[in-house]
ROROKOL-758745 format. One line per 4 residues: number of its first residue (from 1); their letters; for each residue z, x, y of C-alpha. Coordinates in pm, 1 decimal, decimal comma. Layout:
<recs>
NUM = A = Z/X/Y | ...
</recs>
This chain:
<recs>
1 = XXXX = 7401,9/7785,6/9592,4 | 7542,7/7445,2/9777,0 | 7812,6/7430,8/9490,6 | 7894,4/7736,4/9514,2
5 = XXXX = 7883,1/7705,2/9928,7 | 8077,7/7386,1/9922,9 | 8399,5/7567,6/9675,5 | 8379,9/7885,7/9905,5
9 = XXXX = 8376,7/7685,5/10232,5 | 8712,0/7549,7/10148,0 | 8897,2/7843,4/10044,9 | 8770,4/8043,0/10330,9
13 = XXXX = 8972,6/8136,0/10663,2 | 8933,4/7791,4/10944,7 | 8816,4/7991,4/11218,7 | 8652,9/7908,2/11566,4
17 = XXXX = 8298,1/8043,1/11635,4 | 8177,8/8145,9/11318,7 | 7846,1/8133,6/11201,3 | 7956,9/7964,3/10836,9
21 = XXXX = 7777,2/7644,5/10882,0 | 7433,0/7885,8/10911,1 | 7486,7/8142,2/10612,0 | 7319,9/7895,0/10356,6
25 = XXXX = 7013,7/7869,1/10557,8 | 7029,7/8264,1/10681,6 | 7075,9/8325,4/10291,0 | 6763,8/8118,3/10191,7
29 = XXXX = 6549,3/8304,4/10472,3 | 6668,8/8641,6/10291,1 | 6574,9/8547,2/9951,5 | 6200,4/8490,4/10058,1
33 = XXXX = 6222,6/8821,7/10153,4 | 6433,1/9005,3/9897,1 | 6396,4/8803,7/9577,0 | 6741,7/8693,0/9432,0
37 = XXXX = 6660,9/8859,6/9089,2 | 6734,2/9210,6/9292,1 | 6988,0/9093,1/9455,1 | 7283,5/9240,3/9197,1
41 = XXXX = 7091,5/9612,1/9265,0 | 7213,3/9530,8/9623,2 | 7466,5/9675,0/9843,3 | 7570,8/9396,1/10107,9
45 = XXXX = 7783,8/9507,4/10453,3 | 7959,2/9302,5/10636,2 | 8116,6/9466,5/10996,7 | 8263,8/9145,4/11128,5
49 = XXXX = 8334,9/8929,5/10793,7 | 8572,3/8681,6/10989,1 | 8636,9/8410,7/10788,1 | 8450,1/8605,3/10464,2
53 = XXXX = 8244,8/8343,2/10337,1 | 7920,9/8552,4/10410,1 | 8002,4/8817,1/10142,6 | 8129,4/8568,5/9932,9
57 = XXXX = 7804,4/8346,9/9886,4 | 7664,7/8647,6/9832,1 | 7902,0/8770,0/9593,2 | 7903,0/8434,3/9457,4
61 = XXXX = 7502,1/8491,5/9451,5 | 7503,4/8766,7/9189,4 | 7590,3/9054,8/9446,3 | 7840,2/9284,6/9309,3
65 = XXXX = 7867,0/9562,3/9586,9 | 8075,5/9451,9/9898,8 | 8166,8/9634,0/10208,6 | 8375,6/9372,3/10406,2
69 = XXXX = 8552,2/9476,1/10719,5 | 8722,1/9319,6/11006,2 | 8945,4/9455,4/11239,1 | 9167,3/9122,7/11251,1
73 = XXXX = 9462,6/9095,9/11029,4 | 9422,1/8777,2/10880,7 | 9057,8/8825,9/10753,9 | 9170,1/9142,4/10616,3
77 = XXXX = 9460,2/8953,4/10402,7 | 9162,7/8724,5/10282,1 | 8869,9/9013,1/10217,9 | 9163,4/9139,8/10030,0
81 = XXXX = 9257,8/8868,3/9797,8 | 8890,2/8687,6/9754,9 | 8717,7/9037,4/9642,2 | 9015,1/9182,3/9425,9
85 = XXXX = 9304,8/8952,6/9460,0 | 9404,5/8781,4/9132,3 | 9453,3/8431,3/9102,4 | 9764,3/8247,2/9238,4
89 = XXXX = 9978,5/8108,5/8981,1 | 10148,9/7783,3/9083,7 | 10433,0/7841,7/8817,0 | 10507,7/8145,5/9005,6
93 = XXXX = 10409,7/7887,4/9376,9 | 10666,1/7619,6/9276,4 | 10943,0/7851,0/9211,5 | 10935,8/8006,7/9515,0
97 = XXXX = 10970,2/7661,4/9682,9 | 11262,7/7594,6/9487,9 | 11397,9/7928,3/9659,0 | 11586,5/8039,5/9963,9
101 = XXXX = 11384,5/8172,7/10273,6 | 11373,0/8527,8/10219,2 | 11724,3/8702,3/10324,9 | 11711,2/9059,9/10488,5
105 = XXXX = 11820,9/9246,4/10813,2 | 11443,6/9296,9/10834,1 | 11327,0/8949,5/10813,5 | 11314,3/8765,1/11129,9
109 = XXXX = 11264,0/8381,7/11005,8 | 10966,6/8234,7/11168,6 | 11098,9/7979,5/11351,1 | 11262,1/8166,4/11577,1
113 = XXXX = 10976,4/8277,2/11761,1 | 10687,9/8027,5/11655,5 | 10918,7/7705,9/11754,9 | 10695,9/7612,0/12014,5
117 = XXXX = 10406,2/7530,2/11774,2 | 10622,7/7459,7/11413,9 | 10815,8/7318,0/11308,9 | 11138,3/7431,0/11084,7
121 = XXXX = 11040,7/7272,5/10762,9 | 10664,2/7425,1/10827,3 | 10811,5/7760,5/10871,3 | 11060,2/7789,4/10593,1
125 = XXXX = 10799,0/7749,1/10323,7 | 10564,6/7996,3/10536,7 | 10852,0/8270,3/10501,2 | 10951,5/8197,3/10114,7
129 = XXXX = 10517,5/8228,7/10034,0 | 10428,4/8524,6/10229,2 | 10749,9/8719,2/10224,1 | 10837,5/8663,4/9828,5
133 = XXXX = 10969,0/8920,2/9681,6 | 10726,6/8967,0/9384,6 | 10504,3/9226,9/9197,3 | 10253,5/9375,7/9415,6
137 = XXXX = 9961,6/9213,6/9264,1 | 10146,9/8906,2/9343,5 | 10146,3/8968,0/9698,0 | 9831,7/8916,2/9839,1
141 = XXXX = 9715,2/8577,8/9696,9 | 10068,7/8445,5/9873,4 | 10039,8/8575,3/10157,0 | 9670,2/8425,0/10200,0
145 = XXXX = 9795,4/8068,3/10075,6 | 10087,9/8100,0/10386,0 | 9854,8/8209,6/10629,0 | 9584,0/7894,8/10508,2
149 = XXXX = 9912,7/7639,1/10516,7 | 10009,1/7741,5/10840,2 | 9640,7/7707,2/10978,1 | 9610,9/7382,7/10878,8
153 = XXXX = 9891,0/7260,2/11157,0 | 9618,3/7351,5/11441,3 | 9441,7/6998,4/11476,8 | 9123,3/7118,9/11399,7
157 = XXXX = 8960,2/7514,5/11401,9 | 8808,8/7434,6/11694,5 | 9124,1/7262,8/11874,0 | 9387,6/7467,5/11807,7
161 = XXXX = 9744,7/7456,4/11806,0 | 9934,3/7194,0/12005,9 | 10312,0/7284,9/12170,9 | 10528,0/7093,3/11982,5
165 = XXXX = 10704,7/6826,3/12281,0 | 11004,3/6801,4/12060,3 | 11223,5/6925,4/11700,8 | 11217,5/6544,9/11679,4
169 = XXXX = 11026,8/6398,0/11442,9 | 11061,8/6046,1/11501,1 | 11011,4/6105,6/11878,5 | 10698,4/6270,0/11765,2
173 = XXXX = 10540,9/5997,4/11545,6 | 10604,3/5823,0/11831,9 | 10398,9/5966,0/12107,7 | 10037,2/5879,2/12204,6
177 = XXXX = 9883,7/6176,0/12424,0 | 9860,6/6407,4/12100,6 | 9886,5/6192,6/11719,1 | 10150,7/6404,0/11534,4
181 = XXXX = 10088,9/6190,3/11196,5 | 9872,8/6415,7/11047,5 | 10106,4/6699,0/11129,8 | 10407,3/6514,4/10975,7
185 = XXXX = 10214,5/6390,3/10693,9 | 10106,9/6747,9/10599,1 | 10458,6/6898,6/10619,5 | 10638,7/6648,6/10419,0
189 = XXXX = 10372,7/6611,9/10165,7 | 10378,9/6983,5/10100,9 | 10366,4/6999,9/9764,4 | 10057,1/6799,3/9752,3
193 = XXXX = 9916,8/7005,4/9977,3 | 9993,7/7374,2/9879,5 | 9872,1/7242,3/9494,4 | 9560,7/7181,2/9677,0
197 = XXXX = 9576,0/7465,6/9813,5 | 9590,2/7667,6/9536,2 | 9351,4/7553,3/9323,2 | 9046,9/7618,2/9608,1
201 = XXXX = 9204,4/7914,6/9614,2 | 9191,0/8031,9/9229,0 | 8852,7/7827,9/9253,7 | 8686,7/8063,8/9472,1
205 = XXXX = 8805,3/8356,1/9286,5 | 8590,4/8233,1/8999,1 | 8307,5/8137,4/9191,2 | 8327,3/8486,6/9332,1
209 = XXXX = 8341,3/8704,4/9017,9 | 8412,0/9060,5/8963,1 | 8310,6/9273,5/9264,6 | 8312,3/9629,3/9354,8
213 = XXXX = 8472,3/9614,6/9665,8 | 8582,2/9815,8/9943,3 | 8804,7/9648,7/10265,8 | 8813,2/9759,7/10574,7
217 = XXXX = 9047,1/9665,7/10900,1 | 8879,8/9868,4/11170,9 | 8680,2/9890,4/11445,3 | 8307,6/9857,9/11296,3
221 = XXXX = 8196,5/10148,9/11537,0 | 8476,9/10390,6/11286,1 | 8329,6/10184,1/10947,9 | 7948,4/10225,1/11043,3
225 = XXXX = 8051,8/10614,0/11122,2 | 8149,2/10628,0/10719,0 | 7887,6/10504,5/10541,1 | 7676,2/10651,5/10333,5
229 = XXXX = 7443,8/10412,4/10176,7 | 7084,9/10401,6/10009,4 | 6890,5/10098,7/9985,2 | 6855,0/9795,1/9886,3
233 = XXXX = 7085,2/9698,4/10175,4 | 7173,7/9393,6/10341,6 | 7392,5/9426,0/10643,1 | 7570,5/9168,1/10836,8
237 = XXXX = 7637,8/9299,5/11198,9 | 7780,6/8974,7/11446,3 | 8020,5/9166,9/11681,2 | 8371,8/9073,0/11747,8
241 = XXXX = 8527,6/8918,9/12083,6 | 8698,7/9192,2/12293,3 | 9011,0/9330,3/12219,2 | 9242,6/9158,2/11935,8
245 = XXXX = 9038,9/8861,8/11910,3 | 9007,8/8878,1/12343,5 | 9313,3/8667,7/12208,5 | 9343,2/8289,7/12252,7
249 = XXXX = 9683,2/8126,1/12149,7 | 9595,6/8042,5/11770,4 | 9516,4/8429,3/11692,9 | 9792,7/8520,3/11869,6
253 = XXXX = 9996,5/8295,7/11679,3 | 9858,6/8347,0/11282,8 | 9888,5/8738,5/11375,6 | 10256,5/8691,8/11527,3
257 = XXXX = 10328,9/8536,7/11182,4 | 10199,1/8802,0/10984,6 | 10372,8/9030,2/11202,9 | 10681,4/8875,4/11194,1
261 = XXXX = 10719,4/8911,7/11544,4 | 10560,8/8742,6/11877,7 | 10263,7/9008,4/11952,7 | 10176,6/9021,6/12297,4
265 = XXXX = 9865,3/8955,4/12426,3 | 9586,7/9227,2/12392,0 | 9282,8/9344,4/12603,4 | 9057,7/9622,4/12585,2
269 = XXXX = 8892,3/9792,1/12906,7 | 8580,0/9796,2/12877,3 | 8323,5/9534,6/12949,2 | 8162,0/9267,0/12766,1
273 = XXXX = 7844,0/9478,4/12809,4 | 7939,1/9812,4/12699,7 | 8148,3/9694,7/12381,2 | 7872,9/9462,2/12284,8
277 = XXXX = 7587,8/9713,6/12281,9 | 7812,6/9991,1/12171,9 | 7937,8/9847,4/11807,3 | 7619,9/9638,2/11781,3
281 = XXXX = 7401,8/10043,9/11825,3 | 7615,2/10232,1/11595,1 | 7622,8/9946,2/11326,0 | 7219,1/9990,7/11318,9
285 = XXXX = 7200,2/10338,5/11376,4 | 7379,5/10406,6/11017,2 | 7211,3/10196,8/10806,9 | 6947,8/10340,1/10593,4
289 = XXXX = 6579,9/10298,0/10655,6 | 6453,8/9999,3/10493,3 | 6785,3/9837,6/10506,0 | 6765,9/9476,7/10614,4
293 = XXXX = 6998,2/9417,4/10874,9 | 7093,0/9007,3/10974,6 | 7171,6/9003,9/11330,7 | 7361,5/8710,0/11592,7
297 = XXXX = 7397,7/8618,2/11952,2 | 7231,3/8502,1/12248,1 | 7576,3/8284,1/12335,0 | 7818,3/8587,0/12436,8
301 = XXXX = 7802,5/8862,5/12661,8 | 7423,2/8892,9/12634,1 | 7140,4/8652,3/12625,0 | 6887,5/8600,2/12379,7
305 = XXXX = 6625,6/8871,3/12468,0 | 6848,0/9120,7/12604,5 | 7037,2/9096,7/12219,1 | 6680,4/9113,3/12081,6
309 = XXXX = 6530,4/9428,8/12280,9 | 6904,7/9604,9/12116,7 | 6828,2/9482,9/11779,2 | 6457,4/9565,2/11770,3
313 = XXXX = 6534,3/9955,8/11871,9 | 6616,0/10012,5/11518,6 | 6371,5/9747,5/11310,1 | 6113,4/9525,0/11340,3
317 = XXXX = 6172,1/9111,5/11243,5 | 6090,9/8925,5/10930,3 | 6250,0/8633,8/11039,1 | 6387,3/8442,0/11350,0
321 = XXXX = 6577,2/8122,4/11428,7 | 6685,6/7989,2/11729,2 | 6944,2/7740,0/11754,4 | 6783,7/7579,8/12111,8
325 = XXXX = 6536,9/7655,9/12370,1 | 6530,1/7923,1/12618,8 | 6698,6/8234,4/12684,6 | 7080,0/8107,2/12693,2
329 = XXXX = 7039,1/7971,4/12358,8 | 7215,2/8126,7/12032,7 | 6993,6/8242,3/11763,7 | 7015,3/8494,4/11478,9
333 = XXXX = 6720,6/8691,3/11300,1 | 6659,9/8910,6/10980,4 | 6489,0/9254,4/11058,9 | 6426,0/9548,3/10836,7
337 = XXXX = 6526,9/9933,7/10925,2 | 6250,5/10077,8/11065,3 | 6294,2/10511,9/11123,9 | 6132,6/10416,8/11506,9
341 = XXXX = 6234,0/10055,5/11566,4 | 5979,8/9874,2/11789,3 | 5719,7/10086,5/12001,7 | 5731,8/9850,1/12257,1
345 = XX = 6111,2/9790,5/12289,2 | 6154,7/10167,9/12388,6
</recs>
């Protein structure tokens, strides 16, 4: 599995707050309990797949049935192109570099609304990858490689993306508050780095396999609705953030790119509370009984036992980790679908 891990880990989305550096050791907890030899009779769900390397060690693991949703744009281009996609072909890559951004009265070019945080060079071989004009089955794995070259001008996942202080790029090199190098270094050795690129890429696509999968971009509350599953199941159910994200700059940003457009920012209504306990209930209340269900938090809108008196309505533990001491400390547990949940949590 830590092959495997290490080849998936690099093709997968660079996202903030995910739980990737934890799904070898959640997966090891799981296969004391469900034996790897039945894992390929398995269904697995996952409601918030984020950067997608969950299903994909799994996949990767022998599993061949995939429900993988998220409601964000970006992890929906990547669902789509590591569990169907076909591989990228850098004949096909190096041409399109060679080419002219894409012309058409429908096509704003990047630049002119991402200049803050690009620039031009970075942008004109983001518009000739994920707006090529090629066969369908083309379309995805480019648009995926764009999105991961763009990413990889935030400093780091965790970081972000800088405003640029000037089009300049010896004025930049220059400056000492934020190092630009590595920036400048990645755009003008782009070739280097998109042939990188795409051979993690076409690399995980092996390591994945074939899979029977079905993608979602929804709310999980409208994919849990929809299912109709029988066991063995293994379910994956970390809520989202409010809203689009509860949007910081950098998902703004990758999602203004794939829109073509500058998106404005987005907020839902209701609280923390409600939208927590809401998506979190109707994930568990449509799974099958006897489904195993891997659950997160502790560090959002809820603390540790307040998440685990939710959880344990619908199942009873087989496993628990805690990442700290105390009830403000992150954690994340297996449990198994019970029909009555817990006695004592009602």
């Amino acid at each position: 599995m830590n092959g495997a891990f290490r080849k998936l880990r690099r093709a997968m989305l660079p996202l903030d707050g995910t739980i990737a550096d934890w799904v070898p050791e959640i997966m090891d907890a799981f296969a004391r309990i469900h034996p790897v030899r039945e894992w390929p009779a398995m269904t697995m769900v996952d409601f918030t797949a984020g950067s997608c390397l969950m299903p994909a060690l799994f996949a990767a693991s022998g599993v061949r049935r995939l429900i993988v949703n998220d409601f964000a744009a970006r992890s929906y281009v990547a669902a789509r192109f590591l569990f169907g996609g076909r591989k990228i072909s850098m004949d096909r890559v190096a041409g399109i570099l060679k080419s002219s951004r894409p012309k058409s009265k429908r096509h704003v070019p990047t630049f002119h609304f991402a200049c803050d945080y690009f620039l031009e060079p970075v942008c004109e071989i983001f518009d000739r990858l994920y707006h090529a004009d090629v066969p369908e089955q083309e379309k995805i794995g480019l648009q995926y490689l764009a999105i991961r070259w763009a990413l990889g001008f935030a400093r780091t996942a965790e970081d972000g993306f800088e405003i640029l202080y000037s089009h300049d790029t010896r004025l930049l090199a220059q400056m000492r508050d934020v190092d630009w190098r590595p920036y400048l270094s990645r755009m003008r050795g782009y070739r280097r780095v998109i042939a990188t690129l795409v051979r993690e890429l076409n690399a995980s696509i092996d390591a994945i396999g074939n899979t029977q999968a079905k993608i979602h971009c929804a709310d999980m509350i409208d994919v849990a609705e929809k299912l109709r599953l029988s066991t063995p199941v293994f379910a994956a159910v970390n809520p989202p953030t409010r809203g689009l994200d509860e949007y910081t700059i950098d998902d703004q940003l990758v999602h203004s790119l794939m829109a073509n457009r500058w998106l404005p920012l987005s907020k839902i209504s209701e609280s923390p509370l409600a939208f927590w306990i809401r998506r979190v209930s109707a994930a568990l209340e449509h799974l099958p009984e006897n489904a195993f269900y891997m659950v997160w938090g502790g560090d959002g809108s809820m603390h540790w036992r307040e998440c685990f008196q939710v959880w344990a309505l619908f199942g009873e533990p087989l496993h628990i980790s805690r990442l700290g001491q105390g009830n403000d400390a992150p954690g994340w547990a297996i449990f198994k679908r019970t029909k009555d949940g817990l006695q004592e949590s009602t």
